[in-house]
KEVOSE-642203 format. One record per residue (C-alpha): residue number from 1; x, y, z. Coordinates in nm, 3 decimals, padded with zeros to 5 digits. Example, Ala and Ser with C-alpha at 12.3 -4.5 7.8 and 13.67 -1.06 7.14 Angstrom:
BEGIN
@resi:1&c1:01.230&c2:-00.450&c3:00.780;
@resi:2&c1:01.367&c2:-00.106&c3:00.714;
END
This chain:
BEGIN
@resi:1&c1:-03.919&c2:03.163&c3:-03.495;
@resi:2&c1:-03.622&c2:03.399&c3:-03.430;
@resi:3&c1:-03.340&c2:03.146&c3:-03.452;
@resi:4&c1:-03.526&c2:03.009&c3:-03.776;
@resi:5&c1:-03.490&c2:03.399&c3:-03.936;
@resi:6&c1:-03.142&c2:03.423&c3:-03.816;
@resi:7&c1:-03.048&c2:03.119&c3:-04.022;
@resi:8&c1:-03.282&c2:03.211&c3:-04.301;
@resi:9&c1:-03.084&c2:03.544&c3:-04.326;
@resi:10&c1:-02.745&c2:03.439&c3:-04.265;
@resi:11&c1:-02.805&c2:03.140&c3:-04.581;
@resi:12&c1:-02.935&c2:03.445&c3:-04.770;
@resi:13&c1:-02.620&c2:03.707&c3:-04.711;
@resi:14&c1:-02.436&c2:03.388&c3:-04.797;
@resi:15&c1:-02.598&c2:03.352&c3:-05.112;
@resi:16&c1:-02.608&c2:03.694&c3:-05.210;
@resi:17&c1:-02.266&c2:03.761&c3:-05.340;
@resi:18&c1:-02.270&c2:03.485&c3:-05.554;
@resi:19&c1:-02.640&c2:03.640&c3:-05.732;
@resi:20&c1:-02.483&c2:03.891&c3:-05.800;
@resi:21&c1:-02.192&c2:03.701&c3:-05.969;
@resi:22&c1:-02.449&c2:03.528&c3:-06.188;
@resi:23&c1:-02.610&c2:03.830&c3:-06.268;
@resi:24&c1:-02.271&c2:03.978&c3:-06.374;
@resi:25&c1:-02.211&c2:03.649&c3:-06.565;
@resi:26&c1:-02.502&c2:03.681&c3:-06.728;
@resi:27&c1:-02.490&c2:04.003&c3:-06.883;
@resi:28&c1:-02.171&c2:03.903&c3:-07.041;
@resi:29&c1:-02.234&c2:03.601&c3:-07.087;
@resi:30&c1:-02.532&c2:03.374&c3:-07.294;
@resi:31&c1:-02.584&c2:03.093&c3:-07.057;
@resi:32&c1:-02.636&c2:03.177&c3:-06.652;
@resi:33&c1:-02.440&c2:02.968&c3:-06.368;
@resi:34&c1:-02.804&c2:02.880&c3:-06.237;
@resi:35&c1:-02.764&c2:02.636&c3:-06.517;
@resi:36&c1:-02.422&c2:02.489&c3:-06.445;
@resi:37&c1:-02.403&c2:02.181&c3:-06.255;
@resi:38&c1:-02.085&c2:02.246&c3:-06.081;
@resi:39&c1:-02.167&c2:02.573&c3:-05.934;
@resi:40&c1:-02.527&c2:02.460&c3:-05.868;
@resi:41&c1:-02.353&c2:02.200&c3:-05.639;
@resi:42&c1:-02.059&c2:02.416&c3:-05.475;
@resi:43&c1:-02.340&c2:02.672&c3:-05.421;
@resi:44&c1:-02.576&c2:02.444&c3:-05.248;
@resi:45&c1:-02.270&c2:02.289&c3:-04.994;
@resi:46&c1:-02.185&c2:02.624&c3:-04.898;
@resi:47&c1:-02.500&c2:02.707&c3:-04.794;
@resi:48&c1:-02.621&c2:02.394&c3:-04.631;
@resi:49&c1:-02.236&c2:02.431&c3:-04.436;
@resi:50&c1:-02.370&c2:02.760&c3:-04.312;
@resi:51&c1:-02.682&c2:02.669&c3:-04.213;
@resi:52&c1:-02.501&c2:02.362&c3:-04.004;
@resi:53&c1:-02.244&c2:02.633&c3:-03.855;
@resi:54&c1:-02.551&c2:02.829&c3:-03.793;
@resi:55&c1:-02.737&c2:02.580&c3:-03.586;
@resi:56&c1:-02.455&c2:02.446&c3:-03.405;
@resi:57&c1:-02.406&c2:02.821&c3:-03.289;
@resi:58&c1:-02.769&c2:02.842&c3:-03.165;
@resi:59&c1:-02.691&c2:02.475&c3:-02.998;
@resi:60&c1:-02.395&c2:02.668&c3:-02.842;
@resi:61&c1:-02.583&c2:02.949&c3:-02.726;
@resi:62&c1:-02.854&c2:02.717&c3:-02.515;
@resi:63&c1:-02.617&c2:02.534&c3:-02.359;
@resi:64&c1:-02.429&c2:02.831&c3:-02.243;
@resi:65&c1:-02.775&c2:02.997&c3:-02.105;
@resi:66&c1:-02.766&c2:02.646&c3:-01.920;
@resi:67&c1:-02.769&c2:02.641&c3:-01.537;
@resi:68&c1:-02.532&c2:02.311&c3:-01.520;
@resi:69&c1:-02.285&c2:02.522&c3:-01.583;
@resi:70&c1:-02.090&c2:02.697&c3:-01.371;
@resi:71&c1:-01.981&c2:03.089&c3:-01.423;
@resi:72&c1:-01.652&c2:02.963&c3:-01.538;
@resi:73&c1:-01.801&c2:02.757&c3:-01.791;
@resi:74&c1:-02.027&c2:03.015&c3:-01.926;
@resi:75&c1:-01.763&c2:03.285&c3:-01.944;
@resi:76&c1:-01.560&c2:02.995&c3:-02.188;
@resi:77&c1:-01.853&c2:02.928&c3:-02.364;
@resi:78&c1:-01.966&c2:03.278&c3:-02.401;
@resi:79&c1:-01.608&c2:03.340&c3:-02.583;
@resi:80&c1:-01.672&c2:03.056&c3:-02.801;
@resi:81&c1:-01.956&c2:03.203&c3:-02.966;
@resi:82&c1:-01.844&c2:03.539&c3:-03.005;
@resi:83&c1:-01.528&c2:03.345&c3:-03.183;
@resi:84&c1:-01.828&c2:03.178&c3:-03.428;
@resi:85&c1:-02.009&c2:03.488&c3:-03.483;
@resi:86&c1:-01.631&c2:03.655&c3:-03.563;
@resi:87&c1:-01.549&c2:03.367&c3:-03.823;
@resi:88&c1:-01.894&c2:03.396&c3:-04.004;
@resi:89&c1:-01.880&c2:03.754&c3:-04.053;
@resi:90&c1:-01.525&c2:03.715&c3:-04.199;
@resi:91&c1:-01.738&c2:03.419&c3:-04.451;
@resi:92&c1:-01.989&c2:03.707&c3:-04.517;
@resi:93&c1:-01.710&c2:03.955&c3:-04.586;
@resi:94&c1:-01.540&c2:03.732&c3:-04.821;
@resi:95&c1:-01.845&c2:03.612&c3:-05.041;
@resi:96&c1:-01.903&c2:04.009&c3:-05.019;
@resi:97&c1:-01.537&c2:04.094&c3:-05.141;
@resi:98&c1:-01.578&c2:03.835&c3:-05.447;
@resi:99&c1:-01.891&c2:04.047&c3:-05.547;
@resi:100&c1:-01.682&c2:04.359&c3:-05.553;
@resi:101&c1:-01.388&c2:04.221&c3:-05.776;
@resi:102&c1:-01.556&c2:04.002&c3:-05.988;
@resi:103&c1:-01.649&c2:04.223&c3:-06.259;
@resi:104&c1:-01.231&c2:04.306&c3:-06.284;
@resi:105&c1:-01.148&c2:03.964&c3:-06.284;
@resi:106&c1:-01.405&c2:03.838&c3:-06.503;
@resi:107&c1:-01.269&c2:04.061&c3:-06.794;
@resi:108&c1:-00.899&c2:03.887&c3:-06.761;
@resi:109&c1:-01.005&c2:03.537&c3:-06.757;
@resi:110&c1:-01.103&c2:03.380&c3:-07.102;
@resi:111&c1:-01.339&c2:03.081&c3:-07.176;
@resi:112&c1:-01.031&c2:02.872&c3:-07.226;
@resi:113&c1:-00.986&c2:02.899&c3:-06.860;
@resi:114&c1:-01.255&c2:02.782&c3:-06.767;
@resi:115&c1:-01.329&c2:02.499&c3:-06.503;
@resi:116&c1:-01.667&c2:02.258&c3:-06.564;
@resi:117&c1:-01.819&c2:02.595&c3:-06.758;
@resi:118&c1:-01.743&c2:02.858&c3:-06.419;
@resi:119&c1:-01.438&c2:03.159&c3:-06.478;
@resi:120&c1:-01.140&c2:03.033&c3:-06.221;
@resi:121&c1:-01.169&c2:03.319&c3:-05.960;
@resi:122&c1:-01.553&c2:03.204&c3:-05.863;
@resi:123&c1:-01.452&c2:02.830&c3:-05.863;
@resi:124&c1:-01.179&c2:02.883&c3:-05.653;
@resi:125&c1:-01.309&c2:03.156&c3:-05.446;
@resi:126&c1:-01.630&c2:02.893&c3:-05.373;
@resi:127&c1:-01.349&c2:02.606&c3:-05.293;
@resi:128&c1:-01.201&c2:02.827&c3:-05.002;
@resi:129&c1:-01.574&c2:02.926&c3:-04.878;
@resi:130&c1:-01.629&c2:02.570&c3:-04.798;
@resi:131&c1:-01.290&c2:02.502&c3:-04.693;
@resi:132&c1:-01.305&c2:02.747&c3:-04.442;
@resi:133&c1:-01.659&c2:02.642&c3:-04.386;
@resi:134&c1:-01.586&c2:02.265&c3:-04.292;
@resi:135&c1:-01.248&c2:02.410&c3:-04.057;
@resi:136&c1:-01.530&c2:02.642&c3:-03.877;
@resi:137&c1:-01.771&c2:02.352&c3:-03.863;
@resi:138&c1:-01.518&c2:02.096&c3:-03.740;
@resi:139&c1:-01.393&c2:02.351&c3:-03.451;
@resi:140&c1:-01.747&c2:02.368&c3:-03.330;
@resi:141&c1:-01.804&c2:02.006&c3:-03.380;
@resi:142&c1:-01.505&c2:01.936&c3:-03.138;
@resi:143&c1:-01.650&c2:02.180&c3:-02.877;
@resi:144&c1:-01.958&c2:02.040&c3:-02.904;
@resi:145&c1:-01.784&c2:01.732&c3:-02.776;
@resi:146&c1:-01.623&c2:01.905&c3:-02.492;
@resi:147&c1:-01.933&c2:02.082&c3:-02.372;
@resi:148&c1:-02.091&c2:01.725&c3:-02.367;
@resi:149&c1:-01.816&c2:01.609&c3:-02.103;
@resi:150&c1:-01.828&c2:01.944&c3:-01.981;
@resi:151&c1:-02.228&c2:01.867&c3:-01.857;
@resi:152&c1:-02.141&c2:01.474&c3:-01.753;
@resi:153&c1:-01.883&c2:01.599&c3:-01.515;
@resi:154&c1:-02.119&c2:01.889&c3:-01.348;
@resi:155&c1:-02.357&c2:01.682&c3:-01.344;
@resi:156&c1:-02.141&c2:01.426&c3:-01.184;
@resi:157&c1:-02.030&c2:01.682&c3:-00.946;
@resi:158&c1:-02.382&c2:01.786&c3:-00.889;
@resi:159&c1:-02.499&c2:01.431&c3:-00.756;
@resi:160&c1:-02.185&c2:01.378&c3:-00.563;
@resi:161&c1:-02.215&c2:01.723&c3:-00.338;
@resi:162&c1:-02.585&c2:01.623&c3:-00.302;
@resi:163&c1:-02.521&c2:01.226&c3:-00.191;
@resi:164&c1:-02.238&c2:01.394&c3:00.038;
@resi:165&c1:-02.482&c2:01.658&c3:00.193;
@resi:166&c1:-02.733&c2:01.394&c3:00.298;
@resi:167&c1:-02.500&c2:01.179&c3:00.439;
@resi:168&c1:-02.314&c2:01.443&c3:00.663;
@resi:169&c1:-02.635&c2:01.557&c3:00.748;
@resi:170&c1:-02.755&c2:01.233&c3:00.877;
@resi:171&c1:-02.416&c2:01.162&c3:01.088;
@resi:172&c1:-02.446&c2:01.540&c3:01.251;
@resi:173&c1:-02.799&c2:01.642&c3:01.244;
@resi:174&c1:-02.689&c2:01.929&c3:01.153;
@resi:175&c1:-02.892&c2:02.219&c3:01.072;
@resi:176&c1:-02.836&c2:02.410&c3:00.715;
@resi:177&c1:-02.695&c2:02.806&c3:00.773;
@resi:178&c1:-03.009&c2:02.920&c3:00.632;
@resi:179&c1:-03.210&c2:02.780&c3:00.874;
@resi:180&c1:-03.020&c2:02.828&c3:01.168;
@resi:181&c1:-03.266&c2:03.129&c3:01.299;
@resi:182&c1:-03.508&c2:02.831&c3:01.381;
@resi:183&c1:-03.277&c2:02.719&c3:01.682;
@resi:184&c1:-03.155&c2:03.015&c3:01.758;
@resi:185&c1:-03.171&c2:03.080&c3:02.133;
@resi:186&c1:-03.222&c2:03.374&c3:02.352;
@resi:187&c1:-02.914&c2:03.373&c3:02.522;
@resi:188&c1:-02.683&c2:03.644&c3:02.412;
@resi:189&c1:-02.341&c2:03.700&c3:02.512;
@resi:190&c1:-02.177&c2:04.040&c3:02.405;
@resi:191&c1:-02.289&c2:03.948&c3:02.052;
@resi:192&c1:-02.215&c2:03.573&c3:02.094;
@resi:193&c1:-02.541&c2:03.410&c3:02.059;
@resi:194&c1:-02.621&c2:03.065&c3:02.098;
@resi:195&c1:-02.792&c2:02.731&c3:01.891;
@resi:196&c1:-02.999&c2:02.463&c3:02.025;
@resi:197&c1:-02.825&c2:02.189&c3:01.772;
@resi:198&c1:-02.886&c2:01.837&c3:01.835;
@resi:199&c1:-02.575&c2:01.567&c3:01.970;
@resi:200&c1:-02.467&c2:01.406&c3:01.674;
@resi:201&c1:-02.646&c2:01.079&c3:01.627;
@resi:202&c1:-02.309&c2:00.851&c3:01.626;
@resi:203&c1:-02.243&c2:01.031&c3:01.961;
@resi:204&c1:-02.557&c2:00.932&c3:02.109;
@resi:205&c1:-02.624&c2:00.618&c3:01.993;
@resi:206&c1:-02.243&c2:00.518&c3:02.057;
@resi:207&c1:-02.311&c2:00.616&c3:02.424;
@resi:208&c1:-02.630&c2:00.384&c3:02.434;
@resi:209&c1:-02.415&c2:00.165&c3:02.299;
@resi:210&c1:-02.164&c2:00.137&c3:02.628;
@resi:211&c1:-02.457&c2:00.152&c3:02.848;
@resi:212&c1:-02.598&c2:-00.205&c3:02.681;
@resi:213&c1:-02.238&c2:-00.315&c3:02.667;
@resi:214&c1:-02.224&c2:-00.201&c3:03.077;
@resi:215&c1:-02.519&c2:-00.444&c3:03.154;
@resi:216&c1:-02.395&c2:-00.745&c3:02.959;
@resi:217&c1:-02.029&c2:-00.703&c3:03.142;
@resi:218&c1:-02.230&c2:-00.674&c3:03.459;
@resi:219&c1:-02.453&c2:-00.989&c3:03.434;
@resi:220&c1:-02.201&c2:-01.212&c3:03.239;
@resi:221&c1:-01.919&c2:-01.143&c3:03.559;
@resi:222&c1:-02.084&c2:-01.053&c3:03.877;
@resi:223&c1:-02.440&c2:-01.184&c3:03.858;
@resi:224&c1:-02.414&c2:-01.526&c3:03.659;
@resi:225&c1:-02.041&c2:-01.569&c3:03.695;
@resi:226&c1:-02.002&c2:-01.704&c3:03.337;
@resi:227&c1:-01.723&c2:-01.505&c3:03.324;
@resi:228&c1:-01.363&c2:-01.508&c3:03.493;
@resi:229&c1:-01.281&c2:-01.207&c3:03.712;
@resi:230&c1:-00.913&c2:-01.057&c3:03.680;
@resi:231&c1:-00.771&c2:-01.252&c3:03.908;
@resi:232&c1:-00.891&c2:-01.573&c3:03.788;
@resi:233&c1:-00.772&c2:-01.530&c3:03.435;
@resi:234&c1:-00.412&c2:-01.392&c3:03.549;
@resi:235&c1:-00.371&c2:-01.770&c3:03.701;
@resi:236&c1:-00.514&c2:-01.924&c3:03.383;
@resi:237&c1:-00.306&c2:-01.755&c3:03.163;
@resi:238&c1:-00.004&c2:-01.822&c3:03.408;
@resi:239&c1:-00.059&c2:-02.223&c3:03.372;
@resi:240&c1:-00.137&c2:-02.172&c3:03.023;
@resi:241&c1:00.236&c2:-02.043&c3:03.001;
@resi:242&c1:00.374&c2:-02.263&c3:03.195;
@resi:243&c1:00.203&c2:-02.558&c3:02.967;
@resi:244&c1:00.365&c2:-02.427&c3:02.657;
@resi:245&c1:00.700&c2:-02.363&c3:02.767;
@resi:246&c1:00.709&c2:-02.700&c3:02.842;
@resi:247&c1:00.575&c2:-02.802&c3:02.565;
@resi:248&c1:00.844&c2:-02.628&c3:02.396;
@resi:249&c1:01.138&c2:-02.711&c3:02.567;
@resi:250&c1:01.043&c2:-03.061&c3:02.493;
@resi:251&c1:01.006&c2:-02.960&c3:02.091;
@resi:252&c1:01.309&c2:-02.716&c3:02.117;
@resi:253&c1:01.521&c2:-02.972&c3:02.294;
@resi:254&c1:01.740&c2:-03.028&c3:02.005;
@resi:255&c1:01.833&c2:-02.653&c3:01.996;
@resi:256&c1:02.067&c2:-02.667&c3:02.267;
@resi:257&c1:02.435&c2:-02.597&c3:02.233;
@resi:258&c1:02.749&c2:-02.569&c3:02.398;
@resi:259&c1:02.632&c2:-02.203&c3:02.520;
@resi:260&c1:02.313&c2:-02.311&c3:02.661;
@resi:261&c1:02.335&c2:-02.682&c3:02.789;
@resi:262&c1:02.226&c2:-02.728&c3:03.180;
@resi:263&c1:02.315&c2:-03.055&c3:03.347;
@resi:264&c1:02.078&c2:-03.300&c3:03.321;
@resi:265&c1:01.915&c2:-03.444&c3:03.628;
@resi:266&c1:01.603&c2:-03.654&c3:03.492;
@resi:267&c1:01.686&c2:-04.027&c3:03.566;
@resi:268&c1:01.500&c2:-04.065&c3:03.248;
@resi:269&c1:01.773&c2:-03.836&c3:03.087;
@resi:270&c1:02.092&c2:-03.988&c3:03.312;
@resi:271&c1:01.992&c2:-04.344&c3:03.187;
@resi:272&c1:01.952&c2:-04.214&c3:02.814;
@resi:273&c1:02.309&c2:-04.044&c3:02.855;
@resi:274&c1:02.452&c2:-04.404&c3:02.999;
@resi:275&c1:02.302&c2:-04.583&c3:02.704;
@resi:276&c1:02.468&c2:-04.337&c3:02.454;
@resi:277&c1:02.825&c2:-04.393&c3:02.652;
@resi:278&c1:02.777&c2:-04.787&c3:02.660;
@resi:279&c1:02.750&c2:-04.798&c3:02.287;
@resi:280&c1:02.993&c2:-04.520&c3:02.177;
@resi:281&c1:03.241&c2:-04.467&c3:02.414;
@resi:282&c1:03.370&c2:-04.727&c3:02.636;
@resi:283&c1:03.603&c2:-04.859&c3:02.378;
@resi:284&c1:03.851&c2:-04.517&c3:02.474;
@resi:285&c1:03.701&c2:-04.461&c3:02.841;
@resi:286&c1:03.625&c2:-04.785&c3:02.977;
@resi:287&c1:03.236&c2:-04.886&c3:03.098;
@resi:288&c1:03.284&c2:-04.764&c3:03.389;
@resi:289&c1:03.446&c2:-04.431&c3:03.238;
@resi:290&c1:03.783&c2:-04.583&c3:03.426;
@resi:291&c1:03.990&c2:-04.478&c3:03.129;
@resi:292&c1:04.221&c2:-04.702&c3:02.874;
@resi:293&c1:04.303&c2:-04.529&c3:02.510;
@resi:294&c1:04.057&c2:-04.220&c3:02.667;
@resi:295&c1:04.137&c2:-04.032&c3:03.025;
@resi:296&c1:03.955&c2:-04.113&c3:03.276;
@resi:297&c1:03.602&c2:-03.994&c3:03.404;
@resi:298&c1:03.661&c2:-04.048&c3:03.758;
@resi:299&c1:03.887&c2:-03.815&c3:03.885;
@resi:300&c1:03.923&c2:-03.437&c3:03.924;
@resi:301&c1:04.149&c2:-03.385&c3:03.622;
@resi:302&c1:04.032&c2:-03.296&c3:03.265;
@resi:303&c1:04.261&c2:-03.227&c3:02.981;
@resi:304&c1:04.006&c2:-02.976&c3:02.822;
@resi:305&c1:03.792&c2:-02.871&c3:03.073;
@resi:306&c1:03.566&c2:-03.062&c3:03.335;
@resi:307&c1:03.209&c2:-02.793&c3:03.323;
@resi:308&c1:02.946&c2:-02.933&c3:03.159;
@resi:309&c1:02.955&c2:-02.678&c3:02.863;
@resi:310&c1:03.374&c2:-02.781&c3:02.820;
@resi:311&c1:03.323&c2:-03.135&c3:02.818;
@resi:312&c1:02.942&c2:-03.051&c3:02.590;
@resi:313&c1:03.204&c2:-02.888&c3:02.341;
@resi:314&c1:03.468&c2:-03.160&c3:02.370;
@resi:315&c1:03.191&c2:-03.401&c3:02.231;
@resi:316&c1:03.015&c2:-03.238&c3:01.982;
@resi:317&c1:03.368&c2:-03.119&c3:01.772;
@resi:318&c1:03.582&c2:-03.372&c3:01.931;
@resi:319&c1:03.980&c2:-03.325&c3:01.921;
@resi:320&c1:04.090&c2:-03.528&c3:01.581;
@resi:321&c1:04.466&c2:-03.422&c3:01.664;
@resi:322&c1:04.414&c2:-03.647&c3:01.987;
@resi:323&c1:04.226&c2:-03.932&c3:01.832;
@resi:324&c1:03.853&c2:-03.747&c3:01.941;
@resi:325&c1:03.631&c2:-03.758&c3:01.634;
@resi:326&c1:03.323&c2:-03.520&c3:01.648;
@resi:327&c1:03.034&c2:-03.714&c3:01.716;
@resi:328&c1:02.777&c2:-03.375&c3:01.582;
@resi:329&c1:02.701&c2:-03.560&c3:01.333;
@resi:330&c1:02.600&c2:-03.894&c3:01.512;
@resi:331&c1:02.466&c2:-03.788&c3:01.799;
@resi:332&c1:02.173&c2:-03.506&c3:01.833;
@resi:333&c1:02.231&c2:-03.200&c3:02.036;
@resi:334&c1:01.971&c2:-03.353&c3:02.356;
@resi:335&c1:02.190&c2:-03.654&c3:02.333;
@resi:336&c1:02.533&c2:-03.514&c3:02.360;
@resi:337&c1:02.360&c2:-03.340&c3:02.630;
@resi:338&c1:02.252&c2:-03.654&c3:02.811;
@resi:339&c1:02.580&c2:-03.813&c3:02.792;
@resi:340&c1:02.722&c2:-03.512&c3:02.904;
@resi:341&c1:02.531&c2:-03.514&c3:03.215;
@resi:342&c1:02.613&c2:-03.908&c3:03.263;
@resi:343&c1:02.966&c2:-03.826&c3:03.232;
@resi:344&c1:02.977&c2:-03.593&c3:03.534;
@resi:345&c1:02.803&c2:-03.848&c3:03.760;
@resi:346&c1:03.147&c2:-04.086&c3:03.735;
@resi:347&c1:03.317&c2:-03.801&c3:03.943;
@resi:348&c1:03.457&c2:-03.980&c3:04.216;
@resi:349&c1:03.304&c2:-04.343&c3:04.207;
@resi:350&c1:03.668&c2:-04.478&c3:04.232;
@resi:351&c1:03.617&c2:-04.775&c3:03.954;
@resi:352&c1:03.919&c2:-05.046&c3:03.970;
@resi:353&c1:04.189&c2:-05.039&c3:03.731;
@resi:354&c1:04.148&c2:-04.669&c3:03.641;
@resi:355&c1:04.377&c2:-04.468&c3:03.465;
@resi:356&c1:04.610&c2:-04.223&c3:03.627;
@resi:357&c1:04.482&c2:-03.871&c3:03.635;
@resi:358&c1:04.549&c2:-03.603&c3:03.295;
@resi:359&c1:04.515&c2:-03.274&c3:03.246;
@resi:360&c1:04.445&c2:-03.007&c3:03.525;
@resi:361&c1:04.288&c2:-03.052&c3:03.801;
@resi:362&c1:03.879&c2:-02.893&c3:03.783;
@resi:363&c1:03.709&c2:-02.758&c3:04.126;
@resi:364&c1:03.359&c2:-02.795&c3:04.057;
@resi:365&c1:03.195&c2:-02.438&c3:03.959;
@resi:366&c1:03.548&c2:-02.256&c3:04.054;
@resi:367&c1:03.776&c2:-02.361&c3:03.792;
@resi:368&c1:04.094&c2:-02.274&c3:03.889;
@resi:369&c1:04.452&c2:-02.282&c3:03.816;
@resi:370&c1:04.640&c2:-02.645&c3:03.891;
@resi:371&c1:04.957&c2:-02.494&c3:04.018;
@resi:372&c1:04.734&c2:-02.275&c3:04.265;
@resi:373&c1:04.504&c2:-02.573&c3:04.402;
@resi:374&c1:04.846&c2:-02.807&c3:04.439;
@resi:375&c1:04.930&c2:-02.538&c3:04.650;
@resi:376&c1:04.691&c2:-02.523&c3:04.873;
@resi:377&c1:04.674&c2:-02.891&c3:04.890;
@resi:378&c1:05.003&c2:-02.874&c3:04.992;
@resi:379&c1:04.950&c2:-02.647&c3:05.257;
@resi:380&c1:04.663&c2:-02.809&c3:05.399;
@resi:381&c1:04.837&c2:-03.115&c3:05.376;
@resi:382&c1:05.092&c2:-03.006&c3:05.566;
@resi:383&c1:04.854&c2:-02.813&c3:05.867;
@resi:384&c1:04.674&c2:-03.194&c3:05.893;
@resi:385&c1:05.044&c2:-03.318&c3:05.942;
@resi:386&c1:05.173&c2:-03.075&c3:06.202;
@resi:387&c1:04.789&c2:-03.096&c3:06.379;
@resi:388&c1:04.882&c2:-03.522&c3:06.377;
@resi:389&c1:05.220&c2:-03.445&c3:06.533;
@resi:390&c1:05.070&c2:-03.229&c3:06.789;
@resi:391&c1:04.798&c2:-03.457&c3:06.903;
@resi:392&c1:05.067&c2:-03.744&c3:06.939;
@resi:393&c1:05.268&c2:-03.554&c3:07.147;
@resi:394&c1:05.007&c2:-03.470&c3:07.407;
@resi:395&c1:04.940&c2:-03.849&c3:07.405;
END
């Protein structure tokens, strides 16, 4: 009933000045406004503006009373009002004004200046009353809007502090401050006193959680054995290794290269190498690697290099300036390999016609310098010949 006289009386102050402009208009004039049309209707919007503005303050003030908001939000809305209730007294004191100054301005104006029957100072006056009216009314309208997000949000808020309080709760078992006098102990230590809270259920049940997993572990590997000890799974793992690196040296064969050949001692591997010489290279180095447009494979001496990663090299690039094509692209790495390997068993298998030795002579994993072994071939030829000599003598 109060909020329905406060809008009662503020339609009425509204309407007031503009009585009284009638009643000034009357006395100098024959016909009243009451009976115009156009102030009839610009009289009626004004007040049905402020009666809107009006209840959208009383909306205002309820939801400011509210307890979703917070102090903050009160404060704001609290200054929102007061801003309406400064903006409709300025309305009041404007209609009021018009009141005062109508009878001067009524006296200037003629009937030729009329507008739909109404002197130009009240139409216009009326025209800025609603104007500022519908500006007043679309401010609210907009904070209306905001105070609408404004509760969705708190309330948002609200729920989401409330789901999070339940669910630390139920983690900690904790107890709320209020309440904490209810566990309170007796002990008392210079002012330190102390609570009886509960372990934190994802302690305790994660510790009868190990003891289960304790009994499982125990029955699974010492009392039913299902399980391997240690021991016995370091050895499976160990021949599980072993499996796969041979499983991928024979996939990974092909990877090898003049850095990381090995000789070759698989008679599998020997007889592959001697069926990759047969068909590619006894036309320069004889069958039985004896040597003819080639060197030979028989002897000690090797023009690029007797180890199995020189000769390895030799193959795969081949010397084209000496009339060795590469064969890299005919023959896969594990082959060159294999022939490789086949090559060093000719070493000293003497076959007939065979070519006379090139290159420098190779000591088997000391290569050396030529001029240096001929040396000491010399020498030791020469201690064999004196030793001869000797043992002649005596005879």
């Amino acid at each position: 009933m109060n909020k329905l006289n406060k809008i009662t009386s503020f339609g009425v102050a509204l309407l007031f000045p503009f009585v009284g402009v009638c009643q000034e208009q009357t006395t100098q004039e024959s016909a009243s406004y009451f009976t115009n049309a156009l102030f009839l209707t610009l009289l009626v919007t004004a007040l049905v503006l402020a009666i809107v503005i009006a209840a959208f303050a009383s909306v205002f003030k309820n939801i400011a009373d509210s307890d979703y908001l917070t102090s903050k939000y009160k404060n704001d809305k609290d200054d929102q009002s007061t801003t309406i209730r400064n903006i409709t007294s300025v309305i009041l004191l404007l209609s009021s004004f018009s009141m005062l100054s109508q009878e001067k301005v009524s006296t200037v104006v003629n009937d030729d200046g009329r507008i739909g029957g109404i002197d130009q100072f009240t139409f216009y006056f009326m025209i800025v009353i609603i104007f500022i009216e519908i500006v007043v009314l679309g401010l609210m309208m907009f904070q209306f809007n905001f105070l609408i997000k404004t509760y969705t949000v708190v309330e948002a808020e609200e729920k989401t502090k409330k789901v999070d309080s339940q669910l630390l709760m139920s983690l900690t078992d904790a107890v709320a401050i209020e309440d904490e006098e209810k566990i309170l102990l007796d002990h008392d230590y210079d002012g330190i006193k102390e609570l009886d809270n509960n372990l934190p259920p994802w302690w305790k049940y994660g510790f009868y959680l190990t003891i289960v997993v304790a009994i499982i572990y125990l029955i699974n590997y010492h009392v039913l054995g299902t399980g391997d000890l240690q021991g016995k799974e370091y050895e499976k793992e160990i021949t599980k290794a072993k499996l796969e690196v041979e499983e991928y040296m024979k996939t990974s064969a092909n990877n090898v290269d003049e850095s990381t050949v090995k000789l070759l001692t698989e008679s599998a591997d020997i007889e592959a190498g001697k069926e990759v010489f047969i068909s590619n290279c006894v036309a320069c180095h004889g069958k039985l690697g004896e040597g003819s447009v080639g060197p030979n494979f028989a002897d000690d001496y090797w023009i690029h290099g007797g180890s199995i990663q020189e000769i390895f090299k030799s193959i795969k690039y081949g010397w084209v300036e000496k009339g060795m094509k590469s064969w890299k692209e005919d023959l896969s790495p594990i082959q060159i390999a294999q022939v490789t390997s086949y090559i060093k068993t000719l070493r000293g298998t003497n076959p007939p016609n065979a070519k006379a030795p090139q290159g420098d002579l190779y000591v088997e994993d000391n290569a050396v310098n030529s001029k240096d072994t001929l040396a000491s071939l010399v020498d030791s030829l020469s201690l064999h010949a004196n030793l001869d000599s000797l043992n002649t003598g005596k005879k």
